[in-house]
N, C-alpha and C positions, 0 to 999 in steps of 0.2 A: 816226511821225515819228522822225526819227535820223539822226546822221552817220553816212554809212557808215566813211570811215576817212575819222580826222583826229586823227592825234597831237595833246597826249598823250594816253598809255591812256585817263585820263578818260573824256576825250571818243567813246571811237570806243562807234558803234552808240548811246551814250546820246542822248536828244535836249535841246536846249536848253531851260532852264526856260520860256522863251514858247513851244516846239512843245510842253512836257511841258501846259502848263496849259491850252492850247488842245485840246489830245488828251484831255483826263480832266473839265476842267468848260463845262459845255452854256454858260452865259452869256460865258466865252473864245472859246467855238469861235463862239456868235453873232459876237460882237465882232469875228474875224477876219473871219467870211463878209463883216460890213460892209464892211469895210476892204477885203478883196477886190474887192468893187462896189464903192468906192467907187475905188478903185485902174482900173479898167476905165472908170469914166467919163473920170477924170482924162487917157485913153490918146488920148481927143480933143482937139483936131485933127488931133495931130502921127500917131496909129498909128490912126485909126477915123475912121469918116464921122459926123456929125454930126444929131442926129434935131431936127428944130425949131432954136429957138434955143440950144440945151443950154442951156435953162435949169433947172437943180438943182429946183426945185421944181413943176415940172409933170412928172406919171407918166410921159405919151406920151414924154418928149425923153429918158429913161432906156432908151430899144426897146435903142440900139447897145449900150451897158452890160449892158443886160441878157442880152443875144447872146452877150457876149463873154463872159461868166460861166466858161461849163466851155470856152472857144474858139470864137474866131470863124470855124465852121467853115458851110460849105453846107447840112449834115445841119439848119441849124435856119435856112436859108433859107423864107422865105413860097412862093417855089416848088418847094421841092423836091418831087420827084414821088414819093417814098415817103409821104408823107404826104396822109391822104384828104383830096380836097379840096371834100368836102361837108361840113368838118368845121365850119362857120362861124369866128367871129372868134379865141374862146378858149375852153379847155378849162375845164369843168364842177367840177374842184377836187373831186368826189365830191356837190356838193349832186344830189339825186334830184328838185330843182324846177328846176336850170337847164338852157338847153336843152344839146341834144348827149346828156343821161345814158341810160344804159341802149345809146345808138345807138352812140354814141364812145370812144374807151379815150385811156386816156393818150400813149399809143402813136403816135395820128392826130396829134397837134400838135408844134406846135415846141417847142424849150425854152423862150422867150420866150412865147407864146400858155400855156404850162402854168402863168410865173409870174403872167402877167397875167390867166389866170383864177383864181388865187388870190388876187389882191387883189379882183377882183370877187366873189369867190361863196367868200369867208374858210369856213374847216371850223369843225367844233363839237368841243365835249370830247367825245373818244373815249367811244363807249357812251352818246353824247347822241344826241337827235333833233334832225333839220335843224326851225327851224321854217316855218310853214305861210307860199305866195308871199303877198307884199300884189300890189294889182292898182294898175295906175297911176291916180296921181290923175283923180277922173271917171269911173271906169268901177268897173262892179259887178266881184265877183270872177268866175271863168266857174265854173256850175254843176258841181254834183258830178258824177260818174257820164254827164255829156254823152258825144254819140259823138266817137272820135278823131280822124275825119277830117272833113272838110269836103270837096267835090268839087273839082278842083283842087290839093289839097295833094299836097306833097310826102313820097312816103314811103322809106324802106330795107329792104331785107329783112336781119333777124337775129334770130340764137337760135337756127338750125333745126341740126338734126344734120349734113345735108348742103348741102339746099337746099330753097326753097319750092315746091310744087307750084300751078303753074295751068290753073285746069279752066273746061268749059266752061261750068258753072254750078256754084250752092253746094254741096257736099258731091256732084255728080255725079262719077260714074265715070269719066269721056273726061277725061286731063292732055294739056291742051296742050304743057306744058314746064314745067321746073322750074329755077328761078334762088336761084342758089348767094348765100350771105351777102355785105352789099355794094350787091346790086344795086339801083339807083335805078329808082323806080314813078312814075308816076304815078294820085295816085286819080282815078277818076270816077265812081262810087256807092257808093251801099251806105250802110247798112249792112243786112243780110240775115242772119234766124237761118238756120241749117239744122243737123243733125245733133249737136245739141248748141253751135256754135261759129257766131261775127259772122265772117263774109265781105264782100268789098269789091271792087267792079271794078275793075283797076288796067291801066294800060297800062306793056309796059315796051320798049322798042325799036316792032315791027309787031309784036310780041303782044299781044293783049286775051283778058283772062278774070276768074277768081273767085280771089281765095287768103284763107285767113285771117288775120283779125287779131292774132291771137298772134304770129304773124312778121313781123307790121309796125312800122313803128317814125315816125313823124311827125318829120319834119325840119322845124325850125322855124328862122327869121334873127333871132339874139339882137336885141332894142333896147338899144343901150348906153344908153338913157337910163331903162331900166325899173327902179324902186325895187327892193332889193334887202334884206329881214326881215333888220335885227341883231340881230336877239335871240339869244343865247347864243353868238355868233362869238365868235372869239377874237381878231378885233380888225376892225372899222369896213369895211364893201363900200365900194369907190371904184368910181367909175366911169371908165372911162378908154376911148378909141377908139385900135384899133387899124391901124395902117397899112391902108387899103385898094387893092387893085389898081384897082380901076376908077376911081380919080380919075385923070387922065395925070400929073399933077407926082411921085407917090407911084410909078404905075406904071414911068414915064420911070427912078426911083429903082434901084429893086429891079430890074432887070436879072440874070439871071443871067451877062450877059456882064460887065456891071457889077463884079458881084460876083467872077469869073474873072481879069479883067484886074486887080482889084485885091490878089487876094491873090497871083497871079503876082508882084509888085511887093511882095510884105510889107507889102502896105498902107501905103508907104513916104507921106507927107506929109497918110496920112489918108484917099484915097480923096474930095474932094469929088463925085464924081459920083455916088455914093451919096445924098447928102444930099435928106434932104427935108421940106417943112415940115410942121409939126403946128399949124397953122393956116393954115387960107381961109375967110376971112369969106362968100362967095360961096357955100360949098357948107356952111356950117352948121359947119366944120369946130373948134373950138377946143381948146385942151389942160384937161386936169381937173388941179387941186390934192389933196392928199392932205388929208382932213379929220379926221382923226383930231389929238383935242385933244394938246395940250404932254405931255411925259410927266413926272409928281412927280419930281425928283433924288432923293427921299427914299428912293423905290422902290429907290435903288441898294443899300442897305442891309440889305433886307430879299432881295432875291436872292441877295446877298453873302453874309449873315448873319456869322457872330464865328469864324470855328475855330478852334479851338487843337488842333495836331497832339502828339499822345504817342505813344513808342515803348517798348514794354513789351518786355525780353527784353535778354540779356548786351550789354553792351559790349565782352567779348571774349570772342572764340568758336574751340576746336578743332575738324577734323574728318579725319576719315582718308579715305584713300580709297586704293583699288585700280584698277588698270587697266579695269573694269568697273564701277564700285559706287559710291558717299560717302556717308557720314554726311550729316544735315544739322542746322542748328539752326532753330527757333522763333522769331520774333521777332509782335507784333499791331500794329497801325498805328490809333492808336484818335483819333477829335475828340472831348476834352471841352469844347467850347465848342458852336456851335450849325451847324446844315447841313448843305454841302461841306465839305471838308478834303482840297484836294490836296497831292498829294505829288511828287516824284520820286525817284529809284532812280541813283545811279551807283556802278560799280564799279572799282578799280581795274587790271583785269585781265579779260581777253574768257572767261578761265576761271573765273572768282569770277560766282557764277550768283544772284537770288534770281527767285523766283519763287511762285507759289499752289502750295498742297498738291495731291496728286494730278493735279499739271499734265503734258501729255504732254513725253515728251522732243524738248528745242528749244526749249520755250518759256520766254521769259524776261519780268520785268515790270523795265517800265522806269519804269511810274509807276502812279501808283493816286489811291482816296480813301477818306475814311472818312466815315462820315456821325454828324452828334451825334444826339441823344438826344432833340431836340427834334421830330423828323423820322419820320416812320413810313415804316418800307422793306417793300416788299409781296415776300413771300417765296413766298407759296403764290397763286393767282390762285381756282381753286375746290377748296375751300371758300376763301373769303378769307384769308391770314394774314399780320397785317404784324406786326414787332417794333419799338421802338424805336432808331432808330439802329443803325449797323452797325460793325462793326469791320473791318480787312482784315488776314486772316492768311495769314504769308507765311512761306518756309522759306530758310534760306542755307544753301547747297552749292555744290558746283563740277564744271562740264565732264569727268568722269574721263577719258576716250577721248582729251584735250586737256591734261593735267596735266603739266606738266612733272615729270621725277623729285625725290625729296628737300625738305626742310624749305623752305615757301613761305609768306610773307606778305602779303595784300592787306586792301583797308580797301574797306569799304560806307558812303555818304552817302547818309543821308535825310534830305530836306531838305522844308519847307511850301512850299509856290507861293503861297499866301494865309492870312494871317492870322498868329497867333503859335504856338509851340511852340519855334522855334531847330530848327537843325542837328543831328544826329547821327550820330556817326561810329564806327562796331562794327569792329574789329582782325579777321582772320582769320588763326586758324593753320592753317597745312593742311600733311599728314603724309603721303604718298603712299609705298604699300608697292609692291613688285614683282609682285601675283598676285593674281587676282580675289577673295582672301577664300577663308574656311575653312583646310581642316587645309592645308601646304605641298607643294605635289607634286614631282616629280621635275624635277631640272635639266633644260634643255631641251640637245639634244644636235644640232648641224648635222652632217646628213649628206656626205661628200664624194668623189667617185670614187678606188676606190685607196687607201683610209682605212681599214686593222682596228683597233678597241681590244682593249687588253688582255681575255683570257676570251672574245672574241668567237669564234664558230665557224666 
């Protein structure tokens, strides 16, 4: 984030302290994302079609907002035809008990189905386990180790290197044909050992034969109403129903001509023809609420935590430089107080550089953080090694290849984005010589047609 140019110097390439603090601390850049949804709902009536009653507190009526997130573009239309469309209602979030996993990638859904199956089916802390399904009320859990299919079921082929082979029986030598990853089965027996490996009758277009189940994959139709284990989520499964094609009011909706004629039009008044309801009492249809209790204010406090920014290192600083080369200075950007500790970086001059040690050339920081002491930063992953707190060390120099000639002065402001520490403001001398450095070499001499110097031969 950064102005690209916009006088004064300050300003140019630096970015504004709400792009700086949104860019460098995670609960800003939340904060924004909200703001951005919430900005995208706000965009109804007048620039988007409307899902139900847009009413703010049912999931479903947030679909168009949600849509509109990275643009309201067709690639995350319910019909678009890049996307599988055996893929059921919403994507899987990575749980390994909801349906679609292991069959569906991220890939097959829309952007809207991807977040809507992350408020269904929430992840766990990294390096956790999902826990175990519960089964809906009334009903036993299904046995362990049961067979996968049932006769009738719906299956897909995937996993295999190229494609699945289908024979004329289990493990026999005669392949009927072989169908490439994707392709939709249907079962009709089995299950059958043979040669090591469970085989299954499947029919797939007028083929019938044997393939294995290692390359099968059971397509299942989520229940939006099927309970869903919180235990260890990092925040409460909602349940929530997703637009369906096959109601007509919903279908009538989602038009691709719908959606063509409207954004030909810039979606100019909103698009009513879009619109559709998220309730029909008639067809069971209702909006779900968001159950997740009130959130403590107190908590703000404690993600926030205290910082207090210090800057360790001169207040006034020389450096020479050459056509090729600069010196640079030292300065540590430390939180003695508790957490985050952001910062930002501005310089007076597109040539007055700072930046991390050993940084490739070009790179410049425009802002940072430092973490307190209270905080363990994990530095090493295996063997584990975390320290307490971290410091951010950083170098001031300058652009040489961009130096203007002769005695120049610029100033660096580092300033907190949150908490206390105050402003800082380090002087720059800079001293620019004529010649890369080292011993001084010979005057450089332009060549010109018809030109002898003296002693010349």
């Amino acid at each position: 984030m950064g102005h690209l140019a916009a006088p004064p110097a300050l300003d140019v390439r630096v970015p504004s302290a709400r792009q700086a603090i949104i860019g460098t601390h995670p609960m800003f850049n939340v904060a924004e994302g909200v703001r951005i949804l919430a900005d995208k709902w706000n965009s109804a009536p007048n620039l988007r079609p409307v899902a139900g009653k847009g009413e703010p507190l049912a999931l479903e009526d947030w679909y168009y907002a949600v849509w509109s997130y990275n643009g309201f573009a067709f690639s995350n239309h319910p019909l678009n035809p890049a996307k599988n469309p055996l893929r059921g209602t919403v994507w899987n979030c990575g749980d390994p008990n909801a349906p679609g996993y292991g069959v569906f990638n991220r890939s097959d859904y829309t952007y809207n189905e991807v977040v809507y199956g992350c408020l269904r089916y929430p992840p766990v802390e990294k390096g956790e386990s999902y826990p175990p399904p519960l089964s809906p009320p009334g009903e036993p859990a299904p046995a362990p180790g049961g067979p996968k299919f049932e006769p009738g079921d719906t299956g897909v082929v995937t996993g295999t290197d190229n494609c699945l082979n289908v024979r004329s029986e289990p493990a026999g030598p005669t392949i009927i044909t072989c169908l490439p990853d994707g392709t939709v089965v249907t079962v009709l027996g089995g299950p059958t050992d043979a040669d090591g490996l469970t085989w299954w009758t499947i029919q797939a277009g007028d083929v019938t034969g044997w393939s294995a189940d290692a390359f099968l994959a059971k397509v299942t139709k989520p229940d939006p109403e099927a309970p869903v284990n919180p235990e260890g989520r990092l925040w409460l499964p909602q349940v929530v129903t997703m637009p369906s094609l096959t109601v007509p009011q919903i279908a009538a909706a989602l038009t691709a001509e719908n959606f063509n004629i409207c954004s030909n039009g810039d979606f100019a008044g909103g698009c009513a023809p879009m619109d559709f309801p998220t309730t029909i009492p008639e067809l069971q249809i209702v909006p779900h609420f968001d159950t997740t209790p009130p959130v403590d204010p107190a908590l703000a406090s404690a993600f926030l935590g205290n910082p207090q920014l210090q800057v360790i290192g001169d207040r006034a600083v020389s450096i020479t430089a050459s056509t090729t080369s600069a010196t640079s200075s030292a300065i540590t950007i430390r939180n003695t107080g508790t957490w985050i500790a952001p910062f930002r970086v501005r310089t007076s001059a597109s040539w007055l550089i700072v930046r991390h040690p050993n940084d490739p050339p070009g790179r410049v920081v425009d802002g940072g953080v430092a973490i307190g002491s209270d905080t363990d930063v994990v530095v090493q992953k295996t063997p584990r090694i975390a320290t307490r707190g971290r410091d951010s060390e950083l170098q001031i120099t300058v652009d040489a290849a961009n130096l203007p000639e002769g005695q120049l002065t610029g100033t660096i402001i580092i300033e907190p984005l949150l908490g206390g520490g105050g402003v800082t403001t380090i002087t720059v001398q800079v001293t620019r010589g004529s010649t890369g450095g080292g011993a001084p070499g010979p005057g450089f001499k332009s060549v010109l047609p018809g030109i002898t110097y003296e002693g010349s031969p």
